[in-house]
RODO-2510 file (C-alpha; in nm, 4 decimals, decimal comma):
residues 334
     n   res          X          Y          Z
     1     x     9,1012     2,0797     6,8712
     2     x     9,4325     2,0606     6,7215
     3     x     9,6795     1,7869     6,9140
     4     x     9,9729     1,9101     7,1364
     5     x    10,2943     1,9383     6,9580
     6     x    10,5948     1,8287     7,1492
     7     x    10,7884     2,0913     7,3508
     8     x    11,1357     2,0655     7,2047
     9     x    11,2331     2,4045     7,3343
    10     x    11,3622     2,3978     7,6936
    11     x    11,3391     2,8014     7,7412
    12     x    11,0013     2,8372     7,5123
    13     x    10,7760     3,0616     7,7411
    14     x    10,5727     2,7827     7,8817
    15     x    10,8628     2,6361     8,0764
    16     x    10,9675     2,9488     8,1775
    17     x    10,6393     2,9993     8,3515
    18     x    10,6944     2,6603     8,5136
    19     x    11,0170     2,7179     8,6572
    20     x    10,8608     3,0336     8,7985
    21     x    10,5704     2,8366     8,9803
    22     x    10,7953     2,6314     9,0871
    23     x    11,0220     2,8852     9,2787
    24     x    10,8026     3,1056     9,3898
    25     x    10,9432     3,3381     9,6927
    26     x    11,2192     3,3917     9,4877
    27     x    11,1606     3,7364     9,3069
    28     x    11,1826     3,7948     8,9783
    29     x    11,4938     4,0507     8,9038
    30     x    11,6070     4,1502     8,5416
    31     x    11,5645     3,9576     8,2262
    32     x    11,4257     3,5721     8,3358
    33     x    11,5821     3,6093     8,6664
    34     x    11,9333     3,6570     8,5016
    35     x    12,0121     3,9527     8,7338
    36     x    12,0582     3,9482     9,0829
    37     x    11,8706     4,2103     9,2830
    38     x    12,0295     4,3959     9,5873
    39     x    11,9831     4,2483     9,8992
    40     x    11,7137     4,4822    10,0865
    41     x    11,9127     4,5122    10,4077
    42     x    12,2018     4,6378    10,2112
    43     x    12,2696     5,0264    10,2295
    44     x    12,3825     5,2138     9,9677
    45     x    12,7544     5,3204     9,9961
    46     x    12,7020     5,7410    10,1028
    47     x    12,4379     5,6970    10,3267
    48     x    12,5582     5,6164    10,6079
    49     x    12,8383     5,8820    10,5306
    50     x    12,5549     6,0992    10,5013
    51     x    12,3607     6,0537    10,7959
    52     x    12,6824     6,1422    11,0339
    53     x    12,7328     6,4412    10,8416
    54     x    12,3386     6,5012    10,9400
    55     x    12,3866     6,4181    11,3187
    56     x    12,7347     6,6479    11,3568
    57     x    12,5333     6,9562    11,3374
    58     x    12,6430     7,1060    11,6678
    59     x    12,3757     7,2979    11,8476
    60     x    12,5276     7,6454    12,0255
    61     x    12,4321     7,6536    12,3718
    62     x    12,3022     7,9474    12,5239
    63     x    12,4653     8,1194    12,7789
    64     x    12,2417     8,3237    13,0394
    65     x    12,4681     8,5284    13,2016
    66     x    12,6669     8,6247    12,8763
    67     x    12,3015     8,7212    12,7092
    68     x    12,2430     8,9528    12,9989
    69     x    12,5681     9,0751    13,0029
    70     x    12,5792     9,1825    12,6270
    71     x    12,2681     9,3307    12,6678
    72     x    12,3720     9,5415    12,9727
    73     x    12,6259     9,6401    12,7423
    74     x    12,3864     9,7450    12,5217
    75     x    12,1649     9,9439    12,7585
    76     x    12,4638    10,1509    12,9183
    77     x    12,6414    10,2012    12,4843
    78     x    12,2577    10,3799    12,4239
    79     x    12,2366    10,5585    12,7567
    80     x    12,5842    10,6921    12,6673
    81     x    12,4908    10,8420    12,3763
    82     x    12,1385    10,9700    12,4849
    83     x    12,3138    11,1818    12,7772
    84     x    12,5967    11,2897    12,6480
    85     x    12,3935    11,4307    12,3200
    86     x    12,1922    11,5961    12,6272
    87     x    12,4688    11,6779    12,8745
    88     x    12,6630    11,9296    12,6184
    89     x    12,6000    12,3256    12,5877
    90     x    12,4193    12,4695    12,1934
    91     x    12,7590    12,6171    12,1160
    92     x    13,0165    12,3494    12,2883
    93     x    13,0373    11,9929    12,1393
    94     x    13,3877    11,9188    12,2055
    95     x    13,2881    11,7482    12,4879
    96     x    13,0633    11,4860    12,3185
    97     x    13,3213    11,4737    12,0522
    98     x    13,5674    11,2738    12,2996
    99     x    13,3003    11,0420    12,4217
   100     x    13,1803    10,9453    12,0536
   101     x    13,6128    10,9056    11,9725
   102     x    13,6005    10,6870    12,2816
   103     x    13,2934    10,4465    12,1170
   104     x    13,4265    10,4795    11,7882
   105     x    13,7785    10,3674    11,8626
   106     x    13,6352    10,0800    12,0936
   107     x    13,3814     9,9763    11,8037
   108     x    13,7624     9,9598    11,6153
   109     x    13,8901     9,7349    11,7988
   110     x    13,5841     9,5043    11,7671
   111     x    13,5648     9,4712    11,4428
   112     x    13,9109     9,5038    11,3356
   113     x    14,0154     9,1991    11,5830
   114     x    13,6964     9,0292    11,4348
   115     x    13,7056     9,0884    11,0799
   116     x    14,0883     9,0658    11,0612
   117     x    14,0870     9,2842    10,7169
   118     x    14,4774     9,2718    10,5663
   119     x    14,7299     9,4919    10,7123
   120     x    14,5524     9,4977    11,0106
   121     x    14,7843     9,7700    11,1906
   122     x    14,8067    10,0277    10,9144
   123     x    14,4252    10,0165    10,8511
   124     x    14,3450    10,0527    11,2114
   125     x    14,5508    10,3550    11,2273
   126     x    14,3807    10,5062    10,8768
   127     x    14,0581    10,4112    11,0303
   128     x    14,1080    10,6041    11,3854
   129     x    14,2249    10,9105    11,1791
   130     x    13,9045    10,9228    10,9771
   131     x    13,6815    10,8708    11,2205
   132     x    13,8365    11,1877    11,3850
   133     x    13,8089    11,3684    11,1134
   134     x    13,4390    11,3065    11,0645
   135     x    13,4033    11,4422    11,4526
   136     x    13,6106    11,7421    11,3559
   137     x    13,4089    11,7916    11,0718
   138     x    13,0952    11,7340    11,2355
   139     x    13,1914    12,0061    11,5729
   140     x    13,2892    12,2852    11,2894
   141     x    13,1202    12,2223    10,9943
   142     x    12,7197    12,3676    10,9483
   143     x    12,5037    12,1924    11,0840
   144     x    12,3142    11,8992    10,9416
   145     x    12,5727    11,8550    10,6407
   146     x    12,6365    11,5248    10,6117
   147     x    12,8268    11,5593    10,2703
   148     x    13,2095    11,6781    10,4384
   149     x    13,2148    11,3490    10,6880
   150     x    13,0612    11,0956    10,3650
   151     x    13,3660    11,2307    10,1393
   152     x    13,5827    11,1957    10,4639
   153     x    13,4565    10,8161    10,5052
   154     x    13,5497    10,7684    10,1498
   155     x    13,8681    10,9112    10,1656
   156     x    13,9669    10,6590    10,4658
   157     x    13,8592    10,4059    10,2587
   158     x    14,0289    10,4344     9,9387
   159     x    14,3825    10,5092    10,1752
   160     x    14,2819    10,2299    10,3654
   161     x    14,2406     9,9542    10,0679
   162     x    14,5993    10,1469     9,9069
   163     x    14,7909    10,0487    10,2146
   164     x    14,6279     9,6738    10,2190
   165     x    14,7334     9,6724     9,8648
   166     x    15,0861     9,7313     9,9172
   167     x    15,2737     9,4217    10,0425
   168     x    15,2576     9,1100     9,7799
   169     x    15,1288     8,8650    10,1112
   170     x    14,8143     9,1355    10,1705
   171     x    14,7337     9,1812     9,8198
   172     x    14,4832     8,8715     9,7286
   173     x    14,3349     8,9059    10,0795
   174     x    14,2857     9,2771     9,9682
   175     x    14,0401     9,1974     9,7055
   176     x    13,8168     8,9577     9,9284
   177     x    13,8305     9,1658    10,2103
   178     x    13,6963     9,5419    10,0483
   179     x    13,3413     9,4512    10,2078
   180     x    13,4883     9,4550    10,5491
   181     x    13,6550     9,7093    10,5065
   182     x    13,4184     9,9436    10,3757
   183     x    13,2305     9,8159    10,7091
   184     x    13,4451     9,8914    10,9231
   185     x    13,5306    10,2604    10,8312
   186     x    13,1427    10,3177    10,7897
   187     x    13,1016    10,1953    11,1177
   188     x    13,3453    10,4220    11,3049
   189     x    13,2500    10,7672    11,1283
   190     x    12,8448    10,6758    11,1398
   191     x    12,8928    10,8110    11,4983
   192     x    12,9766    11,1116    11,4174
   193     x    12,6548    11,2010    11,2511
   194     x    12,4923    11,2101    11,6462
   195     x    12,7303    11,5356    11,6932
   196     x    12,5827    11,6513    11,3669
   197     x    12,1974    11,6043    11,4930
   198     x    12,2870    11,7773    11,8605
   199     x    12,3433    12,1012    11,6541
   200     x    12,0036    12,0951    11,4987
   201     x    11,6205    12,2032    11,6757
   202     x    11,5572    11,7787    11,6651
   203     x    11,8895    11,6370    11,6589
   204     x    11,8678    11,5599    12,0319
   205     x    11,5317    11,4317    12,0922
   206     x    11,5815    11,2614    11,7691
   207     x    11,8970    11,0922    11,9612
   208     x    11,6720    11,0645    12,2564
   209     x    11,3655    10,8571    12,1090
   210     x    11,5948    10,6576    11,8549
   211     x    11,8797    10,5417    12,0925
   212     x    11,5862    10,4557    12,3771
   213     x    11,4215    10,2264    12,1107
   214     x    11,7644    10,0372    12,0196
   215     x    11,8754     9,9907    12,3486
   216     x    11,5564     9,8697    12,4649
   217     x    11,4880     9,6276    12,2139
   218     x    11,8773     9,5108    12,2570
   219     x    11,8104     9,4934    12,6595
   220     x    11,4734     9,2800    12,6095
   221     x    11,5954     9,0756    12,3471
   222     x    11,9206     8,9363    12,5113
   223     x    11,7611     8,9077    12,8079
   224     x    11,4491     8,6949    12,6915
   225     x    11,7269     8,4703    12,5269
   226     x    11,9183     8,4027    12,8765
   227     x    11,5467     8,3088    12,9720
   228     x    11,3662     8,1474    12,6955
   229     x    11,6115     8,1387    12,4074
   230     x    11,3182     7,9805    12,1554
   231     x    11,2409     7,8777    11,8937
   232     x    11,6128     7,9301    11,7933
   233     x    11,6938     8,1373    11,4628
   234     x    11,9818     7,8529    11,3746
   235     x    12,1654     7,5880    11,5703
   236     x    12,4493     7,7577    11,5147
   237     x    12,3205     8,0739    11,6583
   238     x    12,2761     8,1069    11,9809
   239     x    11,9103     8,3098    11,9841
   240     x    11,6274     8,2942    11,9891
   241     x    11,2954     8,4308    11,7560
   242     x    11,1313     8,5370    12,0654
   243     x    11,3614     8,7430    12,2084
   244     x    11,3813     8,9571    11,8738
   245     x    11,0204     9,0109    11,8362
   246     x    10,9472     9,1067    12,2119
   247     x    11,2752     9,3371    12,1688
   248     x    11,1709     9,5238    11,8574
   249     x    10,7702     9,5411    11,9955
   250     x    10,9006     9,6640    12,3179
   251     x    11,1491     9,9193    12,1662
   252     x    10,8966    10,0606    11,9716
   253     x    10,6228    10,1196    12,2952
   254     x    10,8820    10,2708    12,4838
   255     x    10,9685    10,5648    12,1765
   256     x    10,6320    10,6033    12,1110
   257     x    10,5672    10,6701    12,5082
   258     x    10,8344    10,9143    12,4840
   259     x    10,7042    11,0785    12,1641
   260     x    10,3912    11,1402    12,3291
   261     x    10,5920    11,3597    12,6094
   262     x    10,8247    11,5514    12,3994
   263     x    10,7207    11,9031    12,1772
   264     x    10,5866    11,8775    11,8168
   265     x    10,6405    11,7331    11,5904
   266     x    10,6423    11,4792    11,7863
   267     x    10,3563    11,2468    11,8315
   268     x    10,3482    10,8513    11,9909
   269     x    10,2849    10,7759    11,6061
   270     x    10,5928    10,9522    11,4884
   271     x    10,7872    10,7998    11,7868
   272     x    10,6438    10,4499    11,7389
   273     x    10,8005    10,4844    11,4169
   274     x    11,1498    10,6021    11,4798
   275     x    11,1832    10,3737    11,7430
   276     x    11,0485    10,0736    11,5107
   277     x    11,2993    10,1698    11,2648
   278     x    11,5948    10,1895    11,5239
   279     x    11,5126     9,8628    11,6897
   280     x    11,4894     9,6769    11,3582
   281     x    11,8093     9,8436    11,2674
   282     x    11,9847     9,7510    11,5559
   283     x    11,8367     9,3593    11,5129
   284     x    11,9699     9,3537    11,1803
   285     x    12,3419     9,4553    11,2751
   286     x    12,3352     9,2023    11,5831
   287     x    12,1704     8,9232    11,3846
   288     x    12,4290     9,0027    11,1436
   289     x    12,7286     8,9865    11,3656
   290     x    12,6100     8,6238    11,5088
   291     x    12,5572     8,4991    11,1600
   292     x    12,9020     8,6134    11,0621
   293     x    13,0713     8,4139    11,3627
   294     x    12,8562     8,1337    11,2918
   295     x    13,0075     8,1241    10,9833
   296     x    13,3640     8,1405    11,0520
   297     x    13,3023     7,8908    11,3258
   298     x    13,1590     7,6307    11,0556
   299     x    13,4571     7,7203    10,8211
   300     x    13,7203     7,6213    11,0730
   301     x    13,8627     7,9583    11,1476
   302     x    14,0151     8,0673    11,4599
   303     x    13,7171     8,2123    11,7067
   304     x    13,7339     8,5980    11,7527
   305     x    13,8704     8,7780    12,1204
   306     x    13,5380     8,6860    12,3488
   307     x    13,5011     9,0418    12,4232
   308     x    13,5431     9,1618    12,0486
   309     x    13,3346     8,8801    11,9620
   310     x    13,0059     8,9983    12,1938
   311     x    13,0766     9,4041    12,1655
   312     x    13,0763     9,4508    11,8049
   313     x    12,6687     9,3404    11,8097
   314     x    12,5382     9,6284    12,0107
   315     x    12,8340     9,8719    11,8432
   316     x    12,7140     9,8294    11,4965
   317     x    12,3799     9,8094    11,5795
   318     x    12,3667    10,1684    11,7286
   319     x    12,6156    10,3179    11,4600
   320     x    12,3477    10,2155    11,2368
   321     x    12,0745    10,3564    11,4598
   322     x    12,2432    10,7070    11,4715
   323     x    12,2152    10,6945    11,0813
   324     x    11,8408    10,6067    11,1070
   325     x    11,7729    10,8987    11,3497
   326     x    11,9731    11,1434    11,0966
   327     x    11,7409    11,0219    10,8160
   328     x    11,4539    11,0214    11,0310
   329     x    11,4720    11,4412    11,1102
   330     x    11,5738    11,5185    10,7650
   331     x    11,3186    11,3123    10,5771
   332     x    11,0423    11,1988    10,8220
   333     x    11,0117    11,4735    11,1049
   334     x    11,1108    11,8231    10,8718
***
């Protein structure tokens, strides 16, 4: 209707649009083209950074005869306890005394060369001396108290974080390292509550059903992992989910079997349950321990001793299962 006026303007819209049909595989990037888009093939700068970080995750192999070996270990640790809590007279536990001093000062060594708390020397000796006191304690004392050996523990403690405290180089370690060890001398006197529980009316079939339960599910669970080590907890962990469940279930049958032989108040229920609570307990400690090494592996440190590195599992595991069967007879079974 109204004639065409002349296009005077070389960048009006209109010729825009025909430079654009004109050109037309070439995209579009920015304001009129102005800006160059990346080229597609072009990775940013990180990634491939960050896919090698993603492929160096090193996968732990497993190790069949070590799994079987630790839980050997395991099986003959619970069998100690379980006979020697049996083998001693009502009024003699002297005897049972030196064998728990024995584990205790071999659970010491495990943990001490693995943890590596500050002033390692001084509090391995304040350690050794508490955990004999807590046997002394627990042969004389009345039976059942638990207080004497807890204050005991404590006591060892506090000496033990004075002495790491004392030398300039030990005394920023000191404050990183309390959680250790606080581990380490709860570890070595929990044994001494089994002498405790062999001078009580349950103490030893307490012993009996708990220890049977821990070692079992230890036994069952190592060995499933030299077999069929999946699926794996971690790659850096060299076990396996199966292994733990078929441990624990197993544990559990096997105390409740034994609950269903053994006087009142025992019952298969009331065993099921002790021995559910000493397997998990013992899982927990041995999981624990092969997180921790995991950990220090990642972190560049210097591995533990092999054979402090495999023992301290089934040693904390059944210091903790002795204090399970303590709280079991004073709170589940009385």
């Amino acid at each position: 209707m109204f004639p065409s006026m002349p296009n005077d303007d070389p960048w009006d819209a209109e010729a825009s649009q025909q430079v654009a049909r004109l050109n037309p595989g070439r995209p579009k990037a920015g304001f009129y083209g102005a800006v160059p888009e990346e080229d597609e093939g072009v990775q940013p700068p990180g990634s491939e950074d960050e896919d090698e970080e993603f492929e160096e995750i090193e996968v732990l192999p497993v190790r069949p005869k070590l799994s079987a070996a630790i839980g050997g270990f395991a099986a003959l640790l619970a069998l100690a306890l379980i006979v020697g809590a049996h083998a001693t007279g009502p009024g003699s536990r002297v005897s049972y005394a030196v064998v728990l001093f024995g584990v205790q000062l071999l659970g010491l060594l495990a943990w001490i060369m693995a943890l590596r708390p500050p002033a390692a020397g001084v509090t391995a000796s304040v350690v050794a001396l508490t955990a004999l006191g807590a046997d002394y304690l627990a042969v004389t004392g009345e039976p059942g108290e638990l207080l004497p050996m807890f204050l005991t523990a404590l006591g060892g403690f506090t000496v033990a974080m004075v002495a790491q405290v004392v030398r300039a180089g030990d005394r920023q370690r000191a404050k990183d390292s309390w959680r250790s060890t606080l581990l380490i001398v709860g570890g070595a006197t929990a044994y001494a509550t089994l002498i405790t529980l062999t001078r009580e009316p349950l103490g030893a079939q307490a012993i009996l059903v708990c220890c049977t339960g821990a070692g079992m599910a230890l036994l069952v669970a190592r060995l499933t992992d030299a077999v069929f080590p999946k699926p794996r907890i971690a790659a850096q962990v060299a076990r396996g989910a199966t292994g733990i469940v078929v441990g624990a279930m197993l544990g559990t049958l096997t105390s409740a079997m034994l609950g269903s032989y053994l006087v009142l108040p025992f019952t298969p229920g009331k065993g099921a349950v002790l021995g559910l609570v000493a397997a998990v307990a013992a899982h927990l400690v041995d999981l624990a321990v092969n997180f921790g090494e995991a950990g220090r592996r990642l972190a560049g440190e210097a591995p533990t001793f092999w054979v402090a590195r495999h023992m301290q599992g089934p040693l904390g595991g059944l210091a903790l299962t002795a204090v399970a069967a303590y709280a079991s007879v004073h709170w589940y079974l009385s």
